[in-house]
C-alpha positions in Angstrom: 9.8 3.3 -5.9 10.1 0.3 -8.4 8.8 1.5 -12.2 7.5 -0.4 -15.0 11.2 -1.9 -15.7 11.8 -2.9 -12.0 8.6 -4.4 -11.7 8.5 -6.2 -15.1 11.7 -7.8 -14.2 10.9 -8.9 -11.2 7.7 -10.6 -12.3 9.6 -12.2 -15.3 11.7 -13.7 -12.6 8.6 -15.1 -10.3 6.9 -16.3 -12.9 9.9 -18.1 -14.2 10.6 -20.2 -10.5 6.8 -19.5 -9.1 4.9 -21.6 -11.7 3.7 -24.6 -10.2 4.4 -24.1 -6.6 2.2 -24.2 -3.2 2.1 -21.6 -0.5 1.8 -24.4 2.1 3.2 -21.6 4.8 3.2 -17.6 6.1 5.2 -15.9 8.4 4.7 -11.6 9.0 6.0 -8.8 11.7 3.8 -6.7 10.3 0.6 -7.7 9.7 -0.9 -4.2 8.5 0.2 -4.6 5.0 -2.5 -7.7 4.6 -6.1 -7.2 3.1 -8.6 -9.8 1.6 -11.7 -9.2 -0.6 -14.2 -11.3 1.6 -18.0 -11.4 0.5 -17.2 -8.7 -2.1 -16.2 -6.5 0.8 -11.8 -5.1 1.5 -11.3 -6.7 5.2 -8.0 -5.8 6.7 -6.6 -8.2 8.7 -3.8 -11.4 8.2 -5.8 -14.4 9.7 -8.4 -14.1 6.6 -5.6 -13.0 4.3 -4.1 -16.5 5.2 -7.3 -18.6 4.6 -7.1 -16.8 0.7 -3.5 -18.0 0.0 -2.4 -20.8 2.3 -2.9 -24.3 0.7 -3.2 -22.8 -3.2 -1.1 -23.5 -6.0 0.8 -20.6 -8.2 0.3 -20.8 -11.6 1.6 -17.8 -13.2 2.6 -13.7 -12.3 1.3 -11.1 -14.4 1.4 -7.0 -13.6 -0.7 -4.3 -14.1 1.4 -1.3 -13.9 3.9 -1.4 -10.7 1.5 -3.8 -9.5 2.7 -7.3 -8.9 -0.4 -10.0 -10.0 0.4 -13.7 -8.1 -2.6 -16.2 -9.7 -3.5 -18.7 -7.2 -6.0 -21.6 -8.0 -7.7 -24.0 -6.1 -8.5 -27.4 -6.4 -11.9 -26.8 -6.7 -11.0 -24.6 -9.7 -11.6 -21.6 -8.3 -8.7 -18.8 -9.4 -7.5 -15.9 -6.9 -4.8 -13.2 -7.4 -2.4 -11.9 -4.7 -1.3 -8.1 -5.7 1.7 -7.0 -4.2 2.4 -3.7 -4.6 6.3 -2.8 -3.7 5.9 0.9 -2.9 8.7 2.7 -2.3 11.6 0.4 -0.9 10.0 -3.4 -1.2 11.0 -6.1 -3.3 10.1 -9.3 -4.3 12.4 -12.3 -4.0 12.9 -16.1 -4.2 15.8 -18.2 -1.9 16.1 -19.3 1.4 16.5 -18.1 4.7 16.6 -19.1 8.2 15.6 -17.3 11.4 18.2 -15.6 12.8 19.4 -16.3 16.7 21.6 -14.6 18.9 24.6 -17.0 18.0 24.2 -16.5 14.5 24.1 -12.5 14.3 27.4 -12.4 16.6 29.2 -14.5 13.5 27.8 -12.2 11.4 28.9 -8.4 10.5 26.8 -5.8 12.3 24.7 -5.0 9.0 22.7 -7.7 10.1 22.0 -7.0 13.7 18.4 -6.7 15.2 17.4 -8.7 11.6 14.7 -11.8 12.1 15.4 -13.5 8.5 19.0 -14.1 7.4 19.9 -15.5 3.9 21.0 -19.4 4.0 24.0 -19.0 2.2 25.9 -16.3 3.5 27.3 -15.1 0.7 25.6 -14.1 -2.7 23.3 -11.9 -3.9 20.7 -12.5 -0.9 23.5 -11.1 1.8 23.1 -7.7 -0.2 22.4 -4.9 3.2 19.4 -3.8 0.7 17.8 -7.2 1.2 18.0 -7.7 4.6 14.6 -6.1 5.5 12.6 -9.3 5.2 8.6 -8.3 6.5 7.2 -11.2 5.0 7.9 -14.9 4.1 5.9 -17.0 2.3 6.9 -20.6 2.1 6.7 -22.6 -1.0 6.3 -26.6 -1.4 9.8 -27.4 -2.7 11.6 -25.7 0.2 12.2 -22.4 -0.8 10.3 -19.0 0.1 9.2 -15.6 -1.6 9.9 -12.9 0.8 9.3 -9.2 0.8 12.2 -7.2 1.9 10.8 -3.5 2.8 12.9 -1.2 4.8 9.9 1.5 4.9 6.8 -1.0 5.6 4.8 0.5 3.0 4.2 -2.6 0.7 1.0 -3.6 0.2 -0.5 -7.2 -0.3 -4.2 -7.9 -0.9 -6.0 -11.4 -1.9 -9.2 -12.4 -3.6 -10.9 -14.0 -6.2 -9.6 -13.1 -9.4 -12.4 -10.9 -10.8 -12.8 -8.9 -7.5 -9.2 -7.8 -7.4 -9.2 -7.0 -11.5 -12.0 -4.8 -10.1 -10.3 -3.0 -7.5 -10.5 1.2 -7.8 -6.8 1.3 -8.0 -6.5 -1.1 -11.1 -9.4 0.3 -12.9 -8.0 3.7 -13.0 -5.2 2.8 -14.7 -4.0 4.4 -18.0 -2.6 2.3 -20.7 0.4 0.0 -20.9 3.5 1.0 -22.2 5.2 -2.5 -23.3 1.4 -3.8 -24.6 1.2 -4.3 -28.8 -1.7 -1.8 -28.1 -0.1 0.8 -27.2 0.1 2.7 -30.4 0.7 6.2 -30.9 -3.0 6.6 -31.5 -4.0 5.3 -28.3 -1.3 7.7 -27.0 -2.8 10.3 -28.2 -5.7 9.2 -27.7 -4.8 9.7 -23.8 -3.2 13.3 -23.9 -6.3 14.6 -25.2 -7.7 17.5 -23.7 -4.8 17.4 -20.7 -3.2 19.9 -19.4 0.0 20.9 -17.3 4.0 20.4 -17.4 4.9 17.1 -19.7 7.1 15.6 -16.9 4.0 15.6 -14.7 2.0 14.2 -17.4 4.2 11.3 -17.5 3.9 10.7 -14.2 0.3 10.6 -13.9 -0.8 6.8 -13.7 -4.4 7.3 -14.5 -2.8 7.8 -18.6 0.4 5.6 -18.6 1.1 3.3 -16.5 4.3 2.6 -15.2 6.7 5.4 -15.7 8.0 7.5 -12.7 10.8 9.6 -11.8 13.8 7.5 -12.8 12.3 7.1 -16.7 10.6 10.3 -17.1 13.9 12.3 -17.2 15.3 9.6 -19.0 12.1 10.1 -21.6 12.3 13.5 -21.7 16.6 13.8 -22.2 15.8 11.6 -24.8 13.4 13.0 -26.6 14.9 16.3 -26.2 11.7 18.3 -24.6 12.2 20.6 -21.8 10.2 19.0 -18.3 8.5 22.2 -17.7 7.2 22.3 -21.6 3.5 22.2 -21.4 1.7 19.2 -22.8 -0.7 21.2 -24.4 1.7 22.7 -26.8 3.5 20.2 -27.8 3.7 19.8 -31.3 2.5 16.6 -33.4 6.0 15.7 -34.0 7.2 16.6 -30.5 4.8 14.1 -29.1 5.6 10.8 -31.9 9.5 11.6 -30.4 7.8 11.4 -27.2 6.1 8.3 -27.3 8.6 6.8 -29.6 10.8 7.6 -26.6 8.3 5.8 -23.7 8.8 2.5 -25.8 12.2 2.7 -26.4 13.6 3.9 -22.9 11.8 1.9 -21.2 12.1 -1.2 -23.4 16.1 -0.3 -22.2 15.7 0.1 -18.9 14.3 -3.5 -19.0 16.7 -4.7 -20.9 19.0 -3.6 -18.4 17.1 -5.1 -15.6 16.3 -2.2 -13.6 17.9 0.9 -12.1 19.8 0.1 -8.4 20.7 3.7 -6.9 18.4 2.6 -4.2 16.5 -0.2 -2.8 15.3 -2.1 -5.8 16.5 -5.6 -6.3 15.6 -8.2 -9.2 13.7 -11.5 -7.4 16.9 -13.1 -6.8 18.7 -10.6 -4.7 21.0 -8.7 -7.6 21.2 -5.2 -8.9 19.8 -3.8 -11.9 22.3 -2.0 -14.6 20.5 0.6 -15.9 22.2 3.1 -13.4 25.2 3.0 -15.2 24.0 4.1 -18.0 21.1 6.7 -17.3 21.8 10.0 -19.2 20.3 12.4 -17.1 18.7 11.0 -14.0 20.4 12.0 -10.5 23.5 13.5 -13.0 23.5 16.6 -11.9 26.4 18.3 -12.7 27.8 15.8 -14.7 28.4 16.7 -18.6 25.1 15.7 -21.0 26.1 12.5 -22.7 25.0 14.4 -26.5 26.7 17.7 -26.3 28.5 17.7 -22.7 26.6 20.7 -21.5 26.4 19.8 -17.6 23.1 18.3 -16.1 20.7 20.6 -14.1 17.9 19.3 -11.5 14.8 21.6 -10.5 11.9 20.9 -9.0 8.5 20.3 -10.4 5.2 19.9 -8.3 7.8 18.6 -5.4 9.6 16.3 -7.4 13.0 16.3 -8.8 13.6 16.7 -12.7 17.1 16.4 -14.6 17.6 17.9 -17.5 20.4 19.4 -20.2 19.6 23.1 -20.6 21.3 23.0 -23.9 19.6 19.5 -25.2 16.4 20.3 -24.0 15.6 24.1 -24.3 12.4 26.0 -22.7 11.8 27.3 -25.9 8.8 29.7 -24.7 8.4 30.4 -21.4 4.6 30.7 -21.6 4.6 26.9 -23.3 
């Protein structure tokens, strides 16, 4: 699933080429991922999903978390959002396609067989196999589209009015923001009070940062040199300013790196992220530890995968 440095970049991107255009069109083979807030009510469905987008201009993309935030306004004034959350293999991008026909995918290598969408240059960034997955296509006033590629068809979209969809359960849970001024090491610890349970689990839990999963919570953790089966609880002061001295900074480089591509993610143009090539411990198992060349190990925690270097980042006390 895209993180806080996937998503961020991909926003940075939208809101960069987005700003100022119309959705003046909507195409779908899948219309479950559509929902609209309608008389303060969630309605499933893509025909009254379509009256809340089609015919509004975009004036900017924020996020909230791994949550993708598209403000629409109207020319009565009124201001909606479109939330796109990517899930696990969805992304975001901006180009142009055109609908594929038998003709076409013959010329074309078999990657692209039983695909509806193919990109209009068919070379670059677009023809990656990771973006051919296109579910949805919006299309934009000056002859482009945004189009969600999602191999899995978990993505989620929902439209509203702007207040409604700040208002939504899934928003308002949210723990703080790792990139904001305000997150300071007060309001860090602020949000580890009174929790309890492993620290890579902690860090995973959305409800008190927001943003970080698997990918930069091993990276955190190598980094800061704490064991992911170290109880949060126990940490000491010092432990936890490395900690959250090592949220900012890894993910602040994961960013600056545009994103991790091992999998599906893609930036909004089609191209891969290069923080991959130089993650120090996530998916390295076995590989030697970048600080003392100790080899990686991967356990699980809770069902999910941790990386760590047993000689960097020591289970000092197996009760802690």
């Amino acid at each position: 699933m895209p993180e806080l440095p996937e998503v961020e970049t991909i926003r940075r991107g939208l809101n960069r080429d987005l700003r100022g255009r119309k959705i003046i069109g909507l195409w779908t083979d899948w219309p479950k991922y559509f929902s609209a807030i309608t008389s303060g009510k969630l309605q499933k469905g893509e025909a009254t999903f379509r009256r809340h987008v089609l015919g509004k201009e975009i004036t900017g993309v924020t996020r909230r978390a791994k949550n993708i935030l598209i403000h629409l306004e109207e020319k009565s004034g009124g201001e909606h959002l479109l939330l796109v959350h990517q899930k696990m293999s969805g992304h975001l991008m901006i180009g142009k396609w055109q609908r594929a026909n038998r003709k076409l995918l013959q010329e074309l290598e078999e990657k692209w067989q039983n695909q509806k969408w193919i990109p209009a240059a068919p070379k670059g960034p677009l023809a990656d196999p990771k973006n051919r997955f296109i579910r949805v296509v919006f299309f934009l006033d000056n002859g482009e589209m945004l189009a969600l590629s999602d191999l899995r068809r978990f993505a989620k979209l929902v439209c509203g009015p702007k207040k409604l969809v700040l208002n939504l359960p899934e928003l308002k849970k949210l723990g703080l923001e790792p990139l904001e001024r305000a997150f300071t090491y007060k309001k860090f610890r602020e949000a580890l009070d009174r929790k309890r349970g492993r620290v890579k689990l902690v860090l995973l839990d959305q409800t008190r940062i927001s943003g970080v999963g698997n990918i930069y919570a091993d990276e955190i953790l190598w980094f800061s040199k704490i064991h992911p089966l170290r109880r949060i609880e126990f940490l000491k002061d010092i432990e936890k300013k490395t900690l959250y001295r090592a949220i900012k900074f890894i993910l602040k480089r994961g960013l600056r790196y545009r994103g991790t591509s091992i999998d599906d993610y893609r930036d909004a143009r089609g191209r891969r992220g290069k923080y991959d090539l130089v993650r120090y411990a996530y998916q390295r198992e076995g590989e030697p530890c970048r600080r003392c060349g100790v080899k990686i190990r991967r356990i699980k925690i809770a069902g999910r995968s941790a990386h760590f270097c047993p000689a960097c980042q020591t289970l000092r006390h197996r009760m802690s």
